[in-house]
GUPA-311473 format. One record per residue: x, y, z of N, C-alpha, C, O in turn; residue in three letters; residue number from 1. Coordinates in steps of 0.001 Angstrom, whole numbers, always signed. Example, Ala and Ser with C-alpha at 12.3 -4.5 7.8 and 13.67 -1.06 7.14 Angstrom:
2
      npx      npy      npz     capx     capy     capz      cpx      cpy      cpz      opx      opy      opz  rest   nr
   +13190    -5690    +7800   +12300    -4500    +7800   +13200    -3300    +7800   +14236    -3319    +8465   ALA    1
   +12850    -2250    +7080   +13670    -1060    +7140   +12900      +30    +7870   +13409    +1138    +8039   SER    2
! end
This chain:
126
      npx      npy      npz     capx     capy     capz      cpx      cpy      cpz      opx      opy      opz  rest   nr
   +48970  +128279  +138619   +48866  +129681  +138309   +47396  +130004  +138054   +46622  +129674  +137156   UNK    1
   +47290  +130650  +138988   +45390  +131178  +138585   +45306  +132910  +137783   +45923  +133974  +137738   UNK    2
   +44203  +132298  +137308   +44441  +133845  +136122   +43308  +135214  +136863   +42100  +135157  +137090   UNK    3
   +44231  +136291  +137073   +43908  +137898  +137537   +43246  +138436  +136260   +43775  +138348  +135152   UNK    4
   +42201  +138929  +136463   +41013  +139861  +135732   +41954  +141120  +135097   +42080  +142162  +135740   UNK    5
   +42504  +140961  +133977   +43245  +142170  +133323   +43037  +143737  +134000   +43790  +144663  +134299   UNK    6
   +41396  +143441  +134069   +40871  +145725  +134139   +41247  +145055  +135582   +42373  +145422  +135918   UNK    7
   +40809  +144428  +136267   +40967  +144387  +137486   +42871  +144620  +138180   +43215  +145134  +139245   UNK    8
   +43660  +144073  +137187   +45457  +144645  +137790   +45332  +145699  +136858   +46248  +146403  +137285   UNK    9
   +44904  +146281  +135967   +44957  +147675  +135639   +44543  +148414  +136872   +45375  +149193  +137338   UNK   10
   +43405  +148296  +137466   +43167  +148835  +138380   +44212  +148919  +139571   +44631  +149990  +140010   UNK   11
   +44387  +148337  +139791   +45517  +148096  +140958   +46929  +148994  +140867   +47460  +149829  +141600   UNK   12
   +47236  +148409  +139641   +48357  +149339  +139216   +48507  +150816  +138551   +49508  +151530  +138486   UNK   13
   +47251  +151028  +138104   +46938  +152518  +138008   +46893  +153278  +139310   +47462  +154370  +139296   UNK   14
   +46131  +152770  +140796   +46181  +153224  +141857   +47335  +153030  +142187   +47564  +154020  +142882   UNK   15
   +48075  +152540  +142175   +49037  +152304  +143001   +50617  +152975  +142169   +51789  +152742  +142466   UNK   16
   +50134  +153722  +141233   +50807  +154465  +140413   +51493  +155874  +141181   +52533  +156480  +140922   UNK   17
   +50834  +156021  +141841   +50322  +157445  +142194   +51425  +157468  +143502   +51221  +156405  +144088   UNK   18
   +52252  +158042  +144046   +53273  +157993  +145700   +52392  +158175  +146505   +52458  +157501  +147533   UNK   19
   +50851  +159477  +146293   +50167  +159880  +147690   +49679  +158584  +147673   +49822  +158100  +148796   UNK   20
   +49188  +157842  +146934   +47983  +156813  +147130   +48834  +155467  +147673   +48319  +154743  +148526   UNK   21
   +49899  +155235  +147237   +50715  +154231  +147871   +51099  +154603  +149260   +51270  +153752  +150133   UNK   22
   +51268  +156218  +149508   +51405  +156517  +151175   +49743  +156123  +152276   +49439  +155919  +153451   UNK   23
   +49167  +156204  +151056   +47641  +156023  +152053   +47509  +154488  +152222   +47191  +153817  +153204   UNK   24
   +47873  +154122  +150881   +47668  +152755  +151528   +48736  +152018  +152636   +48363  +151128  +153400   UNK   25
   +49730  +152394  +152601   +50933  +152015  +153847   +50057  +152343  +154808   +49843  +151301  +155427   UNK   26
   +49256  +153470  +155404   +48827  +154308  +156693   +47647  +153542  +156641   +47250  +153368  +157793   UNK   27
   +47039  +153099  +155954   +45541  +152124  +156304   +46024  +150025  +155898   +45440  +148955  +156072   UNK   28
   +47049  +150357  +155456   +47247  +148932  +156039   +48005  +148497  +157303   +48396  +147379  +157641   UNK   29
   +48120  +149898  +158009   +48465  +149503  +159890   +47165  +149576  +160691   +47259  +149206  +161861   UNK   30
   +46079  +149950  +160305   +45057  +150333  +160660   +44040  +150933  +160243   +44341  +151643  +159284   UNK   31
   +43001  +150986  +160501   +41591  +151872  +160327   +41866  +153369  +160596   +42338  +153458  +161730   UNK   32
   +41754  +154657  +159969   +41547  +155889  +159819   +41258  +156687  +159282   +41535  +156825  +158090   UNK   33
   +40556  +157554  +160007   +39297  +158245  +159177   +40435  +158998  +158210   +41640  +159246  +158250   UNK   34
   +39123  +159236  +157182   +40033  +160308  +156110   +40484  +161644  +156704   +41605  +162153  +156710   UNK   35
   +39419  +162044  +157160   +40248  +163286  +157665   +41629  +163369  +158298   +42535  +164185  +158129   UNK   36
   +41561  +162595  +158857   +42617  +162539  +159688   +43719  +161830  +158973   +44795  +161813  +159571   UNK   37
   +43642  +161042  +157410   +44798  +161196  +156582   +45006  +162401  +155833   +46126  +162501  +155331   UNK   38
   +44428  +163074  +155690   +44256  +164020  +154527   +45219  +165303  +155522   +45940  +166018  +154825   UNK   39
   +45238  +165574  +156989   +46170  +165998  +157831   +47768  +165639  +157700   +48722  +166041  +158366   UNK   40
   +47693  +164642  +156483   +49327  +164421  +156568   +49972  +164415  +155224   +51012  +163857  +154874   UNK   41
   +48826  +165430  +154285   +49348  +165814  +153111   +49140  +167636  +152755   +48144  +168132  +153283   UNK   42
   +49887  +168435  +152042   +49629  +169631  +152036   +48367  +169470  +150162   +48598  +169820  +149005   UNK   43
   +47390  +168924  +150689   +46351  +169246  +149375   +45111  +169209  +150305   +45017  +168818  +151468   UNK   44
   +44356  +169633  +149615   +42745  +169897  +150048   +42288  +168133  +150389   +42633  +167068  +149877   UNK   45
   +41105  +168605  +151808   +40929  +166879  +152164   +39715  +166481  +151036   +39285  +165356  +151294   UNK   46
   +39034  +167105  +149836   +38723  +166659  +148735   +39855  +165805  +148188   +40008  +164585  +148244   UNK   47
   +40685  +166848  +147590   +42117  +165974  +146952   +41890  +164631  +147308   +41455  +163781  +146531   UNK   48
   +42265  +164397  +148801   +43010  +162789  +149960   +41846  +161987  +149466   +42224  +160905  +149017   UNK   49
   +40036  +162242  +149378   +39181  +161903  +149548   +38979  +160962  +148008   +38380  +159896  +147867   UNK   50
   +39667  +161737  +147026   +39855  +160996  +145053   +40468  +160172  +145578   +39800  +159141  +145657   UNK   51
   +41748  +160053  +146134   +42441  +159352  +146041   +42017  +157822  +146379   +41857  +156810  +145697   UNK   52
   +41883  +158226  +148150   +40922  +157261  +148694   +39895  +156655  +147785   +39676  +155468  +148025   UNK   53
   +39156  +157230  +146716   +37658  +156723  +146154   +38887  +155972  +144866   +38377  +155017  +144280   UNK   54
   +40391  +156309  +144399   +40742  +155583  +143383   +41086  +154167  +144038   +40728  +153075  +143596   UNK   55
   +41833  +154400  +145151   +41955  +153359  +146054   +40908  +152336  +146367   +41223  +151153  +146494   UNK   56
   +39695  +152743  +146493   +38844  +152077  +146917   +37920  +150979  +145600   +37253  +149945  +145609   UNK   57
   +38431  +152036  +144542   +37426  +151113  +143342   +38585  +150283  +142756   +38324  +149360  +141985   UNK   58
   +39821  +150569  +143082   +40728  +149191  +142746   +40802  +148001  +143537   +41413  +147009  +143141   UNK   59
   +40101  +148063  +144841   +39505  +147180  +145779   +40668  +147017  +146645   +40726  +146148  +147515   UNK   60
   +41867  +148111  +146327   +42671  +148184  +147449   +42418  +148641  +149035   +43297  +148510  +149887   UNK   61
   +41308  +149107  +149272   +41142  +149592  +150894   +39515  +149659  +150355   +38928  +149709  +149274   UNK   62
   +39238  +149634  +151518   +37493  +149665  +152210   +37284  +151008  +153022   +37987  +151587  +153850   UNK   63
   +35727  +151350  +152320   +35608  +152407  +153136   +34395  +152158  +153888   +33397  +151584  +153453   UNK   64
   +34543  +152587  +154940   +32877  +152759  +155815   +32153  +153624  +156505   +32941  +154561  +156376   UNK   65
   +31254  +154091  +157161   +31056  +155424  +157492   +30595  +155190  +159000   +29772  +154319  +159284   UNK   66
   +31161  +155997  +159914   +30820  +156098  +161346   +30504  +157071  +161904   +31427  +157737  +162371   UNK   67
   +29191  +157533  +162083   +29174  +158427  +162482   +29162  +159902  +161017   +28567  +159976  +159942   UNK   68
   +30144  +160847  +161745   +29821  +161482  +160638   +31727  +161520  +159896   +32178  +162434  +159205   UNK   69
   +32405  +160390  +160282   +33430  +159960  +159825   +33078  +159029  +159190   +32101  +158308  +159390   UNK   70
   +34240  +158951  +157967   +34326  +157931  +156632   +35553  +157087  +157474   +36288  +157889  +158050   UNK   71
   +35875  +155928  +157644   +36917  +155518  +157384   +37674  +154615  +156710   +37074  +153714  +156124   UNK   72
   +38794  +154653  +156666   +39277  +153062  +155201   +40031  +152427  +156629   +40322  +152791  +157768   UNK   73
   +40150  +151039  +155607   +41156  +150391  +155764   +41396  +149653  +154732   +40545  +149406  +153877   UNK   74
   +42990  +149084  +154707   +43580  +148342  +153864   +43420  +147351  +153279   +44336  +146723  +153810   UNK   75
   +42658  +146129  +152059   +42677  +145156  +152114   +43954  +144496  +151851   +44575  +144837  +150844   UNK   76
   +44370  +143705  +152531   +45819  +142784  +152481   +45600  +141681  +151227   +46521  +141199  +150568   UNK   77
   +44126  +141386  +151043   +43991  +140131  +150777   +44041  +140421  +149028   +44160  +139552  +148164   UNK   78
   +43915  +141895  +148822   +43722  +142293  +147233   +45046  +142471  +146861   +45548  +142267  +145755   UNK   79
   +45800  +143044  +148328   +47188  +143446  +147628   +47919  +142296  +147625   +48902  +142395  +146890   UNK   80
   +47805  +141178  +148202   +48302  +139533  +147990   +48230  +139140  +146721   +49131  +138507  +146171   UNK   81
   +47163  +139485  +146173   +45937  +139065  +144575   +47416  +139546  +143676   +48018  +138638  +143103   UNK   82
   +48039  +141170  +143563   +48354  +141457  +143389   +50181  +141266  +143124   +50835  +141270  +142081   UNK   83
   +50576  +141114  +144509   +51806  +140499  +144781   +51593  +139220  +144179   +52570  +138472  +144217   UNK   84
   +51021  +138980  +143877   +51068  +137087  +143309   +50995  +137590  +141386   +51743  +136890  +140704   UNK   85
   +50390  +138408  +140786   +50788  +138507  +140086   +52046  +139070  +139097   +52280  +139071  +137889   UNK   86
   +53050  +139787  +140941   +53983  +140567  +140010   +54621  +138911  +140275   +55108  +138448  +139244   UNK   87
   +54676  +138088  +141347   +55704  +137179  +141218   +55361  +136003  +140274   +56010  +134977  +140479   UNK   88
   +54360  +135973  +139176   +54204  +134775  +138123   +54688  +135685  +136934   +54983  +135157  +135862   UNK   89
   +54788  +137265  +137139   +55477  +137688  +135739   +57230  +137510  +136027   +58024  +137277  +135115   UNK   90
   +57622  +137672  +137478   +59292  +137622  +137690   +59044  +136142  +137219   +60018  +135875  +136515   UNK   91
   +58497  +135431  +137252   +58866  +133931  +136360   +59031  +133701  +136075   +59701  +132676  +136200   UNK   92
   +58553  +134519  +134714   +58566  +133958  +133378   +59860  +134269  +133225   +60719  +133534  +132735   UNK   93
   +60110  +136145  +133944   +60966  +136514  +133451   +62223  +135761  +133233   +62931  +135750  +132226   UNK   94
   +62438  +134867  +134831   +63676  +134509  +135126   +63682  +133091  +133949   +64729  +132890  +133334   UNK   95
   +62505  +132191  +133709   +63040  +131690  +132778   +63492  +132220  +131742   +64556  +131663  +131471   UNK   96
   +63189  +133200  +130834   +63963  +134117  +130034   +65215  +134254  +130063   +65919  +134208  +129054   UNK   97
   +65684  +134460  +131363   +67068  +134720  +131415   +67645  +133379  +131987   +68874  +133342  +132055   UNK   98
   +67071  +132455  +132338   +67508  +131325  +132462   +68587  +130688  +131106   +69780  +130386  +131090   UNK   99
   +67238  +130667  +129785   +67593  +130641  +128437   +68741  +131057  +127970   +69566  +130421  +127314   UNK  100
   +68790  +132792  +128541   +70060  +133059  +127718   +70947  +132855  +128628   +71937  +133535  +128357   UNK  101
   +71105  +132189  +129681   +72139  +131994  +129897   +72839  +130188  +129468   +73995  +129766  +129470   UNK  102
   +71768  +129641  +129206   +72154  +128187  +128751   +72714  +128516  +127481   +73837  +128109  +127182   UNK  103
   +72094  +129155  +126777   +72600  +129675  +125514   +74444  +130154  +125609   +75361  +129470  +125153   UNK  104
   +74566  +131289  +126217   +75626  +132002  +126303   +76389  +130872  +127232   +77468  +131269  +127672   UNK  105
   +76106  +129863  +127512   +76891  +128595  +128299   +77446  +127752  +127140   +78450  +127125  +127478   UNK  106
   +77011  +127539  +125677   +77134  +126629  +125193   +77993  +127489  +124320   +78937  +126995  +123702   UNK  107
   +77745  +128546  +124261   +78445  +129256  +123021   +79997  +129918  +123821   +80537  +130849  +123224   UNK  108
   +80618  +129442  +125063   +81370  +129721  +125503   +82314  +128174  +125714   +83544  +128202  +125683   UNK  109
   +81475  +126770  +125942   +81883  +125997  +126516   +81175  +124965  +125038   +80129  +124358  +125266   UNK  110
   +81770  +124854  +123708   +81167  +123983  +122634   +81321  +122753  +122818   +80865  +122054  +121913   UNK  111
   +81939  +122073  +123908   +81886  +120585  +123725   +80886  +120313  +125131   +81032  +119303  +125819   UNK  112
   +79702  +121532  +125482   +78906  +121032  +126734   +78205  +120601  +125911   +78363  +120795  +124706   UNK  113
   +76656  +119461  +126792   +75705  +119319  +126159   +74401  +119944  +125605   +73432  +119539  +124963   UNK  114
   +74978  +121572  +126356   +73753  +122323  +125775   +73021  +122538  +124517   +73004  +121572  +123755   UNK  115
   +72500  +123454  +124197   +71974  +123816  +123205   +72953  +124632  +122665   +73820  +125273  +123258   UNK  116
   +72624  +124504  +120940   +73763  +125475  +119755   +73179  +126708  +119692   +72012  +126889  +120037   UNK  117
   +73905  +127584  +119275   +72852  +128878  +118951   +72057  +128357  +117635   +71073  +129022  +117312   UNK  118
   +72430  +127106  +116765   +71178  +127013  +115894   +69839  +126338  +116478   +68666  +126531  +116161   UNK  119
   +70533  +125292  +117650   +69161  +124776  +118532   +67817  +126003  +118674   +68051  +127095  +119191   UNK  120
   +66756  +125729  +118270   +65636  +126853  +118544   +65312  +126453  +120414   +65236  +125303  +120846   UNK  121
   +65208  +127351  +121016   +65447  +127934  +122333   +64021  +126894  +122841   +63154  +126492  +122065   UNK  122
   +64067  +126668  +124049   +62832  +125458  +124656   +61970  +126670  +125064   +62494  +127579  +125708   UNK  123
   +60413  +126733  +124646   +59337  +127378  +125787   +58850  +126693  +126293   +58848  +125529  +125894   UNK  124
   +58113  +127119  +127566   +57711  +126258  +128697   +56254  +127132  +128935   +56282  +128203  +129541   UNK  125
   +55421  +126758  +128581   +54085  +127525  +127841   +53182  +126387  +128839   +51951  +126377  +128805   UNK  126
! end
């Protein structure tokens, strides 16, 4: 388990809070496109699309670059991996959690298993 920069999944998950900004990032992780031409597939000002993009961009979810007298993003996969890897070391823990209570609620149904008592103090795995 390698350890994620706290402000850094704040970041992530503050952007990714948002439905427009999770739609932008779906549309620039199929490809490269200019902003303008996302900001055409929302009813707000292409300022509005353009925050979004700049919240997107300082959570290091998409890249922007300039061509010409077009901006365009694209998606990084490799941040939102960073990311996906940390929701699946918190489902971990979780499931040991519920692993627990269910050894628990096993022993307190079935008293002659070898589990643990409800006075047994519960195992962490730290």
């Amino acid at each position: 388990m390698h350890r994620i920069d706290d402000d850094r999944a704040d970041a992530w998950f503050h952007a990714l809070s948002d439905r427009t900004r999770r739609d932008i990032l779906r549309r620039v992780l199929t490809g490269e496109q200019s902003v303008s031409a996302l900001a055409r597939n929302y009813s707000m000002s292409l300022t509005a699309v353009q925050k979004h993009v700049a919240v997107l961009e300082g959570a290091g979810l998409i890249t922007r670059r300039r061509r010409g007298r077009e901006t365009l993003a694209r998606g990084d996969a490799e941040t939102l991996r960073s990311a996906s890897e940390l929701l699946t070391e918190l489902e971990a823990i979780q499931r040991e959690h519920i692993a627990r209570i269910d050894e628990l609620l096993a022993a307190e149904t079935d008293p002659g298993s070898a589990g643990p008592t409800p006075t047994d103090p519960p195992h962490r795995k730290d």
